[in-house]
PDB file of N, CA, C and O in Angstrom:
ATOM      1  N   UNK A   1      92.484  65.957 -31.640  1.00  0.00           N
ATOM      2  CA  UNK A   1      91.127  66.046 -31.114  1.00  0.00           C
ATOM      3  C   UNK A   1      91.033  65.169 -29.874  1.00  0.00           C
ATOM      4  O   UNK A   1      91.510  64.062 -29.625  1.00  0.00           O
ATOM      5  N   UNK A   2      90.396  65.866 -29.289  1.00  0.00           N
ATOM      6  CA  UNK A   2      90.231  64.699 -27.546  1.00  0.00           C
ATOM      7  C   UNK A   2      89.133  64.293 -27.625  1.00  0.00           C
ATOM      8  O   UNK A   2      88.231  64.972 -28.115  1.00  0.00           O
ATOM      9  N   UNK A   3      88.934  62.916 -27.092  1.00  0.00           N
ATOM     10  CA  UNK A   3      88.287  62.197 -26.965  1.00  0.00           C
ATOM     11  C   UNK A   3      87.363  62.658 -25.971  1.00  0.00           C
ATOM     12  O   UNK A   3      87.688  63.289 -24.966  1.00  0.00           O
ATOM     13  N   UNK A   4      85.668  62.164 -26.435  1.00  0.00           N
ATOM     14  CA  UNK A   4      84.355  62.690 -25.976  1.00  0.00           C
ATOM     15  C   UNK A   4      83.965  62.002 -24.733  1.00  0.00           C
ATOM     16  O   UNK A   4      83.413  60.902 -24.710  1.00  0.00           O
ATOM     17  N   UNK A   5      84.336  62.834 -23.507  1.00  0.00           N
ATOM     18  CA  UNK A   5      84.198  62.506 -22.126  1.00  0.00           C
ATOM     19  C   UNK A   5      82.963  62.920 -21.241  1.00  0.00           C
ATOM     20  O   UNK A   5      82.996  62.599 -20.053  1.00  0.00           O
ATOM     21  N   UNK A   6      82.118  63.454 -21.620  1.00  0.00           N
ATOM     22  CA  UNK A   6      80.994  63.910 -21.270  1.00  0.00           C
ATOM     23  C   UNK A   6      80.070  63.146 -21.432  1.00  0.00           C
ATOM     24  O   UNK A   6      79.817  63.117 -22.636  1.00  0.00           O
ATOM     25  N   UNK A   7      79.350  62.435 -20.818  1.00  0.00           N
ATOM     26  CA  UNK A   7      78.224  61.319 -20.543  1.00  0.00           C
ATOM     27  C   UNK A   7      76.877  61.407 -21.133  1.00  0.00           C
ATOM     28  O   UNK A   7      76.280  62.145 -20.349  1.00  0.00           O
ATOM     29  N   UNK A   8      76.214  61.134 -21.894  1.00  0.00           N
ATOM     30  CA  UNK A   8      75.115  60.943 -22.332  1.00  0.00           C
ATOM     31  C   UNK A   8      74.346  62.489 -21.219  1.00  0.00           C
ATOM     32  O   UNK A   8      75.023  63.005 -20.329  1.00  0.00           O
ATOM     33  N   UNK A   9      73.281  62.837 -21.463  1.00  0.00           N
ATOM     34  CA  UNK A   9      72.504  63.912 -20.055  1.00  0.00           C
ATOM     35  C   UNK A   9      71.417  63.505 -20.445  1.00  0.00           C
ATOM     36  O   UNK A   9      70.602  63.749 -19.555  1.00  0.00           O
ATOM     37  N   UNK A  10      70.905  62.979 -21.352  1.00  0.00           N
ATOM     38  CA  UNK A  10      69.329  62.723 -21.670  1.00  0.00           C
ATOM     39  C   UNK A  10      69.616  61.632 -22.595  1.00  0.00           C
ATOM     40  O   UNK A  10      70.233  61.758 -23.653  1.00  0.00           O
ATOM     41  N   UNK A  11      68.999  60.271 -21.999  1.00  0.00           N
ATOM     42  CA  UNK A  11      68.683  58.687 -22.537  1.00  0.00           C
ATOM     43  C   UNK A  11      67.101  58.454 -22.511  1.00  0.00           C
ATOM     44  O   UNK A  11      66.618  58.019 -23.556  1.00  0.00           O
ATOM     45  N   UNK A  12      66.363  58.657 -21.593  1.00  0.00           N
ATOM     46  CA  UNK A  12      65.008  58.364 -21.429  1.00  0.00           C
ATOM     47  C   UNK A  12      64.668  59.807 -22.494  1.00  0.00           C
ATOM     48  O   UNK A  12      64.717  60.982 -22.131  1.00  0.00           O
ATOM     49  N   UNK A  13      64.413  59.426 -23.511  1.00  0.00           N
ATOM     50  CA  UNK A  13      63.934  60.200 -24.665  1.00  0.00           C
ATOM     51  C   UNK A  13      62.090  60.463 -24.780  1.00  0.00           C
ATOM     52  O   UNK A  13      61.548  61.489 -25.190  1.00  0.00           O
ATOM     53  N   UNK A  14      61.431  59.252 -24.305  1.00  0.00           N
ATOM     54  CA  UNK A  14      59.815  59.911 -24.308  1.00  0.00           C
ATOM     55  C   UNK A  14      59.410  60.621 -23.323  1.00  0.00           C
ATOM     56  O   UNK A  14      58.409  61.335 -23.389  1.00  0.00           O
ATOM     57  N   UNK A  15      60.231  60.487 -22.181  1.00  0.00           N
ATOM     58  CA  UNK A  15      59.844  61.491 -20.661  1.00  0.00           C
ATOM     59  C   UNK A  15      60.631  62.394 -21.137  1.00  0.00           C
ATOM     60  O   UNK A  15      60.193  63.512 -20.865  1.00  0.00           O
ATOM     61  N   UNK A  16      61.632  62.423 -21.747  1.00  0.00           N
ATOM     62  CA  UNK A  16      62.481  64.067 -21.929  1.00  0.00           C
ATOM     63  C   UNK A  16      61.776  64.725 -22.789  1.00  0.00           C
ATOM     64  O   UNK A  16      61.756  65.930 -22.536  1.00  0.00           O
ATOM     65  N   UNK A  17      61.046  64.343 -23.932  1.00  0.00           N
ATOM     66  CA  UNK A  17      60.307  64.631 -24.638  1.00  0.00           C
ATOM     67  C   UNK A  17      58.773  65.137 -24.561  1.00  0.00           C
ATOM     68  O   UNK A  17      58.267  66.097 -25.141  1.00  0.00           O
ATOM     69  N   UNK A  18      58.238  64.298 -23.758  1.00  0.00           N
ATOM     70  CA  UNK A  18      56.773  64.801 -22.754  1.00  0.00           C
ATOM     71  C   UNK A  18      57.225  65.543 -22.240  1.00  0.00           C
ATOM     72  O   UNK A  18      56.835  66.577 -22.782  1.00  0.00           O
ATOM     73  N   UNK A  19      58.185  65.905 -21.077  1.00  0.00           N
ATOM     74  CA  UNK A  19      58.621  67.112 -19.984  1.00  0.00           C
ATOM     75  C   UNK A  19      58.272  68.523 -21.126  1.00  0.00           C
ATOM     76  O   UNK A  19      57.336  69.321 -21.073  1.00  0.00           O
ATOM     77  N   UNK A  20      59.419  68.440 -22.123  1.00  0.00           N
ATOM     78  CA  UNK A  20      59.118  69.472 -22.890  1.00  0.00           C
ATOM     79  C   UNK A  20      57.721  69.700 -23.885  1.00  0.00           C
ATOM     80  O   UNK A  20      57.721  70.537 -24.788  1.00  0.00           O
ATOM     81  N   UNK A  21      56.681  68.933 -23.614  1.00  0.00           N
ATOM     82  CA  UNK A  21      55.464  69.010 -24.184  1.00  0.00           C
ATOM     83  C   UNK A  21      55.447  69.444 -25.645  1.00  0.00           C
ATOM     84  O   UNK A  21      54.852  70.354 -26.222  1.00  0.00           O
ATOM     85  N   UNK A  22      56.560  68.202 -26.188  1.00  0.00           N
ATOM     86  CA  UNK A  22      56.157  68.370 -28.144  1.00  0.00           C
ATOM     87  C   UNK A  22      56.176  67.062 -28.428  1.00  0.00           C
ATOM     88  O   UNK A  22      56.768  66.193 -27.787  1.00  0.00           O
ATOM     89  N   UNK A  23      55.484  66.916 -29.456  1.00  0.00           N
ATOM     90  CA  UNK A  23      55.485  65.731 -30.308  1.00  0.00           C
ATOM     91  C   UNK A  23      56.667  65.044 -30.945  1.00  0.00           C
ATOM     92  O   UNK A  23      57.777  65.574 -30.987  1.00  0.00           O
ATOM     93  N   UNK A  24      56.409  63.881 -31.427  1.00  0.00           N
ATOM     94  CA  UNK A  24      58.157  63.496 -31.605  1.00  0.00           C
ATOM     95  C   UNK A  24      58.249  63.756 -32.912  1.00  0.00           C
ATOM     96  O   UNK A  24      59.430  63.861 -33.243  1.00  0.00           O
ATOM     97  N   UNK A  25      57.245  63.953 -34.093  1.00  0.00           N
ATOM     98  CA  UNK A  25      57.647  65.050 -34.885  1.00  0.00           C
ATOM     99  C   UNK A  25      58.905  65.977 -34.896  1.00  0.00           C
ATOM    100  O   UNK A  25      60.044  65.860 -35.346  1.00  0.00           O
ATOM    101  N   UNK A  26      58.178  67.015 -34.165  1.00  0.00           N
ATOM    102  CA  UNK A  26      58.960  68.227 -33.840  1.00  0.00           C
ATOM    103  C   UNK A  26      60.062  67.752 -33.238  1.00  0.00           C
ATOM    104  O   UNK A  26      61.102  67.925 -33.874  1.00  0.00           O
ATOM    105  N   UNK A  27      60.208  66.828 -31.486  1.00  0.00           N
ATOM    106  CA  UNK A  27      61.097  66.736 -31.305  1.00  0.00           C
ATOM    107  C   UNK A  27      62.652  66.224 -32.031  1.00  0.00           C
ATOM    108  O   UNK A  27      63.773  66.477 -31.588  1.00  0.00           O
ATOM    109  N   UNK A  28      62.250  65.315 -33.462  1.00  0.00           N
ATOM    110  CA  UNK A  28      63.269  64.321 -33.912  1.00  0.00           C
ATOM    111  C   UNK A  28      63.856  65.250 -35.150  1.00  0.00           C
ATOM    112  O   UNK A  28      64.988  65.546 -35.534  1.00  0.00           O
ATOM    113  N   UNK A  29      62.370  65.589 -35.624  1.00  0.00           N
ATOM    114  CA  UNK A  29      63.017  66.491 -36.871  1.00  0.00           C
ATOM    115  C   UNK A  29      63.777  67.767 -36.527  1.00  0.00           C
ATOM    116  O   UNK A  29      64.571  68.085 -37.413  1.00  0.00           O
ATOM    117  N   UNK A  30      63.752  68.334 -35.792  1.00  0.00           N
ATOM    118  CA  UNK A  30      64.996  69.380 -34.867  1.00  0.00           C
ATOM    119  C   UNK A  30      66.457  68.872 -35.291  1.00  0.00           C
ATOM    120  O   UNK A  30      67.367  69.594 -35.699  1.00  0.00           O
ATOM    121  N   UNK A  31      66.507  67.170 -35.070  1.00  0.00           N
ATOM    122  CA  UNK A  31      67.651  66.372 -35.061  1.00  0.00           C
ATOM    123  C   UNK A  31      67.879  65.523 -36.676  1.00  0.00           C
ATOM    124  O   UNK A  31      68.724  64.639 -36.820  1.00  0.00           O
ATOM    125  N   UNK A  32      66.920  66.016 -37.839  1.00  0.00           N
ATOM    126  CA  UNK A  32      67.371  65.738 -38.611  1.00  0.00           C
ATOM    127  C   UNK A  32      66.595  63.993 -39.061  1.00  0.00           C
ATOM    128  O   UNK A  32      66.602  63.526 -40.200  1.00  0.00           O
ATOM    129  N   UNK A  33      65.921  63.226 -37.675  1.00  0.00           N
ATOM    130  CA  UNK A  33      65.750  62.273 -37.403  1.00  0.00           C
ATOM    131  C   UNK A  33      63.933  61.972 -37.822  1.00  0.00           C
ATOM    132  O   UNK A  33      63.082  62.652 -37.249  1.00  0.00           O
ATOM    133  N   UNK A  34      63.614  61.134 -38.631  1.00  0.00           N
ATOM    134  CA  UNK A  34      61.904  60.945 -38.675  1.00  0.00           C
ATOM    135  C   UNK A  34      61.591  60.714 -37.786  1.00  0.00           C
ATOM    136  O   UNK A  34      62.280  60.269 -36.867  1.00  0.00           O
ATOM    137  N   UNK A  35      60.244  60.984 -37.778  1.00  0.00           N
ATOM    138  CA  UNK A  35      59.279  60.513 -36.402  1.00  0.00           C
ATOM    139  C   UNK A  35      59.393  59.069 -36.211  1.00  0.00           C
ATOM    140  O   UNK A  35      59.498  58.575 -35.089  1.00  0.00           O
ATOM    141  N   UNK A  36      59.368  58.169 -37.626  1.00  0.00           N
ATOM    142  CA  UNK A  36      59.072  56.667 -37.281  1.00  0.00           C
ATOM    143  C   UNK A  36      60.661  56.203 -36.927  1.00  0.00           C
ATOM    144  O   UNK A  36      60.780  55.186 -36.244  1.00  0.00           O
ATOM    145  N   UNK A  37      61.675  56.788 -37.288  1.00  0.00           N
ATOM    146  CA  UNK A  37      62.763  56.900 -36.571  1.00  0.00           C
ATOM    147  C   UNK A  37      63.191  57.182 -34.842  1.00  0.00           C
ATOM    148  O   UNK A  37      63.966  56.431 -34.250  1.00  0.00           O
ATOM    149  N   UNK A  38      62.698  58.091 -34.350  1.00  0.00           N
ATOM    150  CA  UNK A  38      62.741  58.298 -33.372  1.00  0.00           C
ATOM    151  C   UNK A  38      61.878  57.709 -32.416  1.00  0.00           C
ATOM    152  O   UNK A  38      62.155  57.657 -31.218  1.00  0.00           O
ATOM    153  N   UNK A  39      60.505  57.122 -33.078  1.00  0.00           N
ATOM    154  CA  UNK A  39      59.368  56.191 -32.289  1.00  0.00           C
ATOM    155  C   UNK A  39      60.228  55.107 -32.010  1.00  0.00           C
ATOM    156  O   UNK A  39      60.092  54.785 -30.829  1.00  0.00           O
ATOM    157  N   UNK A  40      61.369  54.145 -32.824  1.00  0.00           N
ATOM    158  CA  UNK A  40      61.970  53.527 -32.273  1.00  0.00           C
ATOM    159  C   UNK A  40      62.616  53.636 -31.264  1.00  0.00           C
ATOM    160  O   UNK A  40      62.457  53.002 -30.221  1.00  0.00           O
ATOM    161  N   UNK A  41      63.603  54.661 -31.556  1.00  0.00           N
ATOM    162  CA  UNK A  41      64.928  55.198 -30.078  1.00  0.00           C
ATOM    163  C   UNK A  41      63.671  55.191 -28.906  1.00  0.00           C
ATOM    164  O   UNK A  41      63.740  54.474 -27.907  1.00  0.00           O
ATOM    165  N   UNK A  42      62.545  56.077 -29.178  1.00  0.00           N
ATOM    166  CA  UNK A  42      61.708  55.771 -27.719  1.00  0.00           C
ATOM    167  C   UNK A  42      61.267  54.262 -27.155  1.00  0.00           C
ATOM    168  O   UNK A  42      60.911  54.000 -26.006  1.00  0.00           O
ATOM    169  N   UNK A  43      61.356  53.582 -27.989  1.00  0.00           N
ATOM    170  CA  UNK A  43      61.035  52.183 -27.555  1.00  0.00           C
ATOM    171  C   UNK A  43      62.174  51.102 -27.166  1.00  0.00           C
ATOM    172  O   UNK A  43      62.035  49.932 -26.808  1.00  0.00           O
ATOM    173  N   UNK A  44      63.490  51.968 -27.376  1.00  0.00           N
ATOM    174  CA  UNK A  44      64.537  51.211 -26.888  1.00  0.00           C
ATOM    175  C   UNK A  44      65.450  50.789 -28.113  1.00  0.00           C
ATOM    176  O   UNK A  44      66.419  50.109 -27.777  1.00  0.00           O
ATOM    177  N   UNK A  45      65.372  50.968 -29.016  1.00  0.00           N
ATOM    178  CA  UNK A  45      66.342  50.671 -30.042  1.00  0.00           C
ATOM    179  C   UNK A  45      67.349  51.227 -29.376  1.00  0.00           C
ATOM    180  O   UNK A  45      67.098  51.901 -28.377  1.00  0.00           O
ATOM    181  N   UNK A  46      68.937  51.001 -29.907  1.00  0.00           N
ATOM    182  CA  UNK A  46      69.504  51.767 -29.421  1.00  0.00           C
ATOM    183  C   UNK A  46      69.990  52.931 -30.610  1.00  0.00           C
ATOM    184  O   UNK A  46      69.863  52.651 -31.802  1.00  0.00           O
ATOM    185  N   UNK A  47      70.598  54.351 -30.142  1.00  0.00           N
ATOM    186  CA  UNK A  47      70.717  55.146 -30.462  1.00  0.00           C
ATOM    187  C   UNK A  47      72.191  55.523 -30.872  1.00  0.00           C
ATOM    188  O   UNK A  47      73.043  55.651 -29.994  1.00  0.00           O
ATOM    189  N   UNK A  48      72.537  55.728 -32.397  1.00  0.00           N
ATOM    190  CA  UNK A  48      73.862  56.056 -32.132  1.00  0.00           C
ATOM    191  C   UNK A  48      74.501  56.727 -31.925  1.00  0.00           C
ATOM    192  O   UNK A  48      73.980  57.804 -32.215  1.00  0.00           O
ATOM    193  N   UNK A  49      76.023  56.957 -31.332  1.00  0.00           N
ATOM    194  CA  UNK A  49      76.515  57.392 -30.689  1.00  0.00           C
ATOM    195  C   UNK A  49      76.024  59.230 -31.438  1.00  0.00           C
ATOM    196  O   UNK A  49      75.516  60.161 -30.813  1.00  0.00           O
ATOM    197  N   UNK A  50      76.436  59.184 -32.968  1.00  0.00           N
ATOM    198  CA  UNK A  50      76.313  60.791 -33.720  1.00  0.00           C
ATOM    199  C   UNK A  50      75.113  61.193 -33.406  1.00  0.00           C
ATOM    200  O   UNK A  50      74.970  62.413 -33.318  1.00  0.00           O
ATOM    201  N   UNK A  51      73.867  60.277 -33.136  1.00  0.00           N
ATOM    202  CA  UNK A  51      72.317  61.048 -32.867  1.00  0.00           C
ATOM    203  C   UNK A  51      72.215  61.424 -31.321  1.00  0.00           C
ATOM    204  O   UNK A  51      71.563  62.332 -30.805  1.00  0.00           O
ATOM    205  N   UNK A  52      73.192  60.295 -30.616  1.00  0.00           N
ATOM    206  CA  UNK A  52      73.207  60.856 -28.959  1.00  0.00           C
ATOM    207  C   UNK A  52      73.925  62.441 -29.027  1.00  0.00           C
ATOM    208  O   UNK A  52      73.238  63.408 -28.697  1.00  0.00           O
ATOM    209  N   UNK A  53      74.917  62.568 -29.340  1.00  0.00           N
ATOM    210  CA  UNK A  53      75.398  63.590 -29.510  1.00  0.00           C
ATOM    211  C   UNK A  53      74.685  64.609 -29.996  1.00  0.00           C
ATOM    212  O   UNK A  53      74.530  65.529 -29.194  1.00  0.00           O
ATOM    213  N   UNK A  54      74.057  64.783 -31.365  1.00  0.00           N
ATOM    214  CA  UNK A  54      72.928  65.702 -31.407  1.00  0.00           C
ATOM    215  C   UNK A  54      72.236  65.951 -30.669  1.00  0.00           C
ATOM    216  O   UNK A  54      72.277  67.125 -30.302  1.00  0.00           O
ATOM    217  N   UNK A  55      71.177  65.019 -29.995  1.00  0.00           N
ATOM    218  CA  UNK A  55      70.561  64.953 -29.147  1.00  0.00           C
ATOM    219  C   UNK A  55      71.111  66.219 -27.735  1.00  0.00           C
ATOM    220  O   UNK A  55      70.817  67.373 -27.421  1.00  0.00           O
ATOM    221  N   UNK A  56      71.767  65.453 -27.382  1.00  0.00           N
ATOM    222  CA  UNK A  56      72.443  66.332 -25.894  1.00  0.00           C
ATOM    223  C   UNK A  56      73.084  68.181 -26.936  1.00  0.00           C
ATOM    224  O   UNK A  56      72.998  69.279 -26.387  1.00  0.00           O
ATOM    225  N   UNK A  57      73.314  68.102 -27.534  1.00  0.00           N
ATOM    226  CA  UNK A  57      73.895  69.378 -28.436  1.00  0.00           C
ATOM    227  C   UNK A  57      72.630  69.833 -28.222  1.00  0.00           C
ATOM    228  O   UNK A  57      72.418  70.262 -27.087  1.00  0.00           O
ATOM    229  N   UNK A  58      71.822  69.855 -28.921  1.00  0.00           N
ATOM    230  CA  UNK A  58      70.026  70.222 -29.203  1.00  0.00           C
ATOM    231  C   UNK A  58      68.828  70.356 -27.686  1.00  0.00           C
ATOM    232  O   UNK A  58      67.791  70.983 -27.471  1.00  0.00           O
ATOM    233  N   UNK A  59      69.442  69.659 -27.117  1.00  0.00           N
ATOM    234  CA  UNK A  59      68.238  69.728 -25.601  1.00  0.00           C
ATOM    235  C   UNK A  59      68.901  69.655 -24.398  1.00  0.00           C
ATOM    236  O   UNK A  59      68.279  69.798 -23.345  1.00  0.00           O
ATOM    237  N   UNK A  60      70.112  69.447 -24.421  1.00  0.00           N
ATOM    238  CA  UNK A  60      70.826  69.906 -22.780  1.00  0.00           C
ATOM    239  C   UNK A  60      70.872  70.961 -22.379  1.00  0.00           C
ATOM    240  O   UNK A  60      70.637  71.790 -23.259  1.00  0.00           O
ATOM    241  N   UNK A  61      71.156  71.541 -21.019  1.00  0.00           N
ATOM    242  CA  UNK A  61      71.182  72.635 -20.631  1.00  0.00           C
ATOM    243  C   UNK A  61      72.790  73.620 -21.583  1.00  0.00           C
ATOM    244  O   UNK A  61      73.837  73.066 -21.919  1.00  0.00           O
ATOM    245  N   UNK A  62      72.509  74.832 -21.745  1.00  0.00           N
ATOM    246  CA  UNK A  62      73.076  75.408 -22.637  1.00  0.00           C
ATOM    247  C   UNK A  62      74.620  75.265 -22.188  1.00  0.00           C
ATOM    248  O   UNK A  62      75.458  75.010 -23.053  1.00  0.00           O
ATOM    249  N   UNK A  63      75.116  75.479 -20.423  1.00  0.00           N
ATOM    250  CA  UNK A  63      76.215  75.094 -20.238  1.00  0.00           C
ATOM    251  C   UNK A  63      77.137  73.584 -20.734  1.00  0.00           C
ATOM    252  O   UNK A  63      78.163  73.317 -21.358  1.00  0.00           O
ATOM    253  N   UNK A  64      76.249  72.999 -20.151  1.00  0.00           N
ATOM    254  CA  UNK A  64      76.422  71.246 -20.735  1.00  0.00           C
ATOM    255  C   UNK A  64      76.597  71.309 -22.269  1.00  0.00           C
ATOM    256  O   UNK A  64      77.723  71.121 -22.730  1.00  0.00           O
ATOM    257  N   UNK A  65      75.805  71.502 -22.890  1.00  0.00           N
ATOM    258  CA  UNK A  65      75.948  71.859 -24.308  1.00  0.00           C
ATOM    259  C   UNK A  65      77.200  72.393 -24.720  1.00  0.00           C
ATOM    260  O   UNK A  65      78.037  71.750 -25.353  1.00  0.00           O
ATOM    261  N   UNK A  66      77.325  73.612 -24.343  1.00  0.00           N
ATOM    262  CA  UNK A  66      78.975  74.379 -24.834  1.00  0.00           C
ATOM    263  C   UNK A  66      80.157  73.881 -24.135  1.00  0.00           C
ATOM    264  O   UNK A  66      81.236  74.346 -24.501  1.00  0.00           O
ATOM    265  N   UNK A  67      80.146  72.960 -23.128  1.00  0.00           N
ATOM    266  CA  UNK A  67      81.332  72.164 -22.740  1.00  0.00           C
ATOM    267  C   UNK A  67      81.283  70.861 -23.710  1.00  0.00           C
ATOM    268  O   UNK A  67      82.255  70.578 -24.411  1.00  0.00           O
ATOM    269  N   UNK A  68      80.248  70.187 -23.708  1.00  0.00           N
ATOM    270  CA  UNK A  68      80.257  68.915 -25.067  1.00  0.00           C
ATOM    271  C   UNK A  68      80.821  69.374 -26.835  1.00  0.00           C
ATOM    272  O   UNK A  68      81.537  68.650 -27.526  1.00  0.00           O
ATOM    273  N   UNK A  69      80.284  70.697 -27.245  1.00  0.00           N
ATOM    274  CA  UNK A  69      80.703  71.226 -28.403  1.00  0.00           C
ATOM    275  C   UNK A  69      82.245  71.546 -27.888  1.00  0.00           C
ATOM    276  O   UNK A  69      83.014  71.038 -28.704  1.00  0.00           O
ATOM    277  N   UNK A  70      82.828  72.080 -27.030  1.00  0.00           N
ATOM    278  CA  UNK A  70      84.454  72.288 -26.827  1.00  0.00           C
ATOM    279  C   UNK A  70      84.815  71.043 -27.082  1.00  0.00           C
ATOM    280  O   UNK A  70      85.490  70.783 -28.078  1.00  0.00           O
ATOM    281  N   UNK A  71      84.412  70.098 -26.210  1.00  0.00           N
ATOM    282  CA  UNK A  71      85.680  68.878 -26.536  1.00  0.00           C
ATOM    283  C   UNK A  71      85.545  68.110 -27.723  1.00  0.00           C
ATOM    284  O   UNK A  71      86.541  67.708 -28.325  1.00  0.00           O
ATOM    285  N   UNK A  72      84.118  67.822 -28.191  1.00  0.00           N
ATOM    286  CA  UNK A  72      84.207  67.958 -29.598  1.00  0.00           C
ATOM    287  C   UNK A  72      84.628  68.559 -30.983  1.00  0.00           C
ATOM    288  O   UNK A  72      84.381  68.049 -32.076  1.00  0.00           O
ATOM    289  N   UNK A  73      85.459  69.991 -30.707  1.00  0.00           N
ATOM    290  CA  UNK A  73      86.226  70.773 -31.092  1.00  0.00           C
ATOM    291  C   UNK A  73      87.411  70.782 -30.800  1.00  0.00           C
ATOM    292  O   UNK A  73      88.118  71.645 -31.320  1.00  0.00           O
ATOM    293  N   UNK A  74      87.931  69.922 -29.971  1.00  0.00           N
ATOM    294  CA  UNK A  74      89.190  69.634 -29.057  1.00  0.00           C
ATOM    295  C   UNK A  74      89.936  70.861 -28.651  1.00  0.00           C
ATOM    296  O   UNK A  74      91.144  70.956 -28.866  1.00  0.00           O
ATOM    297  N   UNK A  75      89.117  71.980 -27.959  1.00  0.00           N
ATOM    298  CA  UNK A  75      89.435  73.094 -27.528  1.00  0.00           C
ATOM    299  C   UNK A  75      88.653  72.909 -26.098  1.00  0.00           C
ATOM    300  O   UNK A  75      87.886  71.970 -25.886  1.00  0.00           O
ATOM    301  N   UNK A  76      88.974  73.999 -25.093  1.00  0.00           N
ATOM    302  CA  UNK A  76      88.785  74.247 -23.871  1.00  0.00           C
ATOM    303  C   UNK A  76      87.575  75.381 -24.320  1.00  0.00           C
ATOM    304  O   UNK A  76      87.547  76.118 -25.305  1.00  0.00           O
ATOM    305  N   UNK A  77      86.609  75.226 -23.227  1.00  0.00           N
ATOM    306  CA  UNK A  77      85.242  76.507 -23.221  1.00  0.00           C
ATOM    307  C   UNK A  77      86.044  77.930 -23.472  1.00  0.00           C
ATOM    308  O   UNK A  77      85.878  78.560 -24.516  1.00  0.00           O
ATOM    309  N   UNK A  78      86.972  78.402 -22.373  1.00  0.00           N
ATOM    310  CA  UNK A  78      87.243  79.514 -22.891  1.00  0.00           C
ATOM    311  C   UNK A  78      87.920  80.305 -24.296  1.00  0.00           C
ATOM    312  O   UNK A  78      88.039  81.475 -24.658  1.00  0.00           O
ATOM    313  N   UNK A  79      88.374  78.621 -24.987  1.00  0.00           N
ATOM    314  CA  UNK A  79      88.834  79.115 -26.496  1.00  0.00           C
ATOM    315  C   UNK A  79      87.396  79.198 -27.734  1.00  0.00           C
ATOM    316  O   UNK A  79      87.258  80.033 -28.627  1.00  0.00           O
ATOM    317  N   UNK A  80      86.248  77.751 -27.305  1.00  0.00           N
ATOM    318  CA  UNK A  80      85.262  77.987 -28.092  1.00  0.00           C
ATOM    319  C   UNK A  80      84.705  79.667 -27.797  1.00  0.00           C
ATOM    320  O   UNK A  80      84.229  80.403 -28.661  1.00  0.00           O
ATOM    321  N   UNK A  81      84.863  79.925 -26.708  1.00  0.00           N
ATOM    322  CA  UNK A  81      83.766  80.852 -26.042  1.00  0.00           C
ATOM    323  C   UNK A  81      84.357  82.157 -26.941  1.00  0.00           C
ATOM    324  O   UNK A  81      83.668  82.991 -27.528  1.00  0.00           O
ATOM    325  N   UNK A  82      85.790  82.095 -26.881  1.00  0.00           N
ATOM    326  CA  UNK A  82      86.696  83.378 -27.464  1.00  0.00           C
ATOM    327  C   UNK A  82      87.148  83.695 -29.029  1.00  0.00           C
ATOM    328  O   UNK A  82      87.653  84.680 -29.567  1.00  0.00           O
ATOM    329  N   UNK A  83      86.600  82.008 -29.645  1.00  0.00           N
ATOM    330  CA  UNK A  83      86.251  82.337 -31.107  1.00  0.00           C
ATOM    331  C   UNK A  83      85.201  82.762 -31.632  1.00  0.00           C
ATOM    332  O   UNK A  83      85.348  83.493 -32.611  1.00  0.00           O
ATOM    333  N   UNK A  84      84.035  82.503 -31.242  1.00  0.00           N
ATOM    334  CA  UNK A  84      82.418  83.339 -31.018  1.00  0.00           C
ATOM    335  C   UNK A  84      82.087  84.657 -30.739  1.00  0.00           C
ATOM    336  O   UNK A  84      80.969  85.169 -30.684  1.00  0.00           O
ATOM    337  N   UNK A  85      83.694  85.381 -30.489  1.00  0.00           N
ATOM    338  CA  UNK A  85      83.434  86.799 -30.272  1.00  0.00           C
ATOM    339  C   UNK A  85      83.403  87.331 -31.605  1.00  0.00           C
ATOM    340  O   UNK A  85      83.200  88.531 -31.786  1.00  0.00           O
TER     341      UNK A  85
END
């Protein structure tokens, strides 16, 4: 498995969260995560590495997304892309 080289894409979690106009309800529980859970990460707790990862899996742009799930699969896009057929 190769190691996860793709950079965080979304850290400021209450503006990424306002942009998309939902509550952090909705937004955290998507991720498995409580609201009074995630009211922290918005206030700066820090976040760990498996919820950053959800996170960017769950709300990055869909390309970004399926290159982070490849190397987390320790495959190249065109092999995730070609087992999905």
């Amino acid at each position: 498995m190769t190691k996860q080289t793709t950079k965080p894409k979304i850290t400021n979690y209450r503006d990424f969260r306002r942009k998309l106009d939902i509550n952090q309800s909705k937004f955290w529980s998507r991720l498995g995560v409580t609201q009074s859970g995630g009211s922290r990460y918005e206030s700066g707790r820090n976040v760990p590495k498996p919820t950053q990862t959800m996170i960017d899996l769950a709300y990055s742009p869909m390309k970004q997304a399926i290159k982070l799930l490849a190397e987390l699969r320790g495959v190249t896009v065109e092999e995730l892309m070609g087992a999905a057929k």
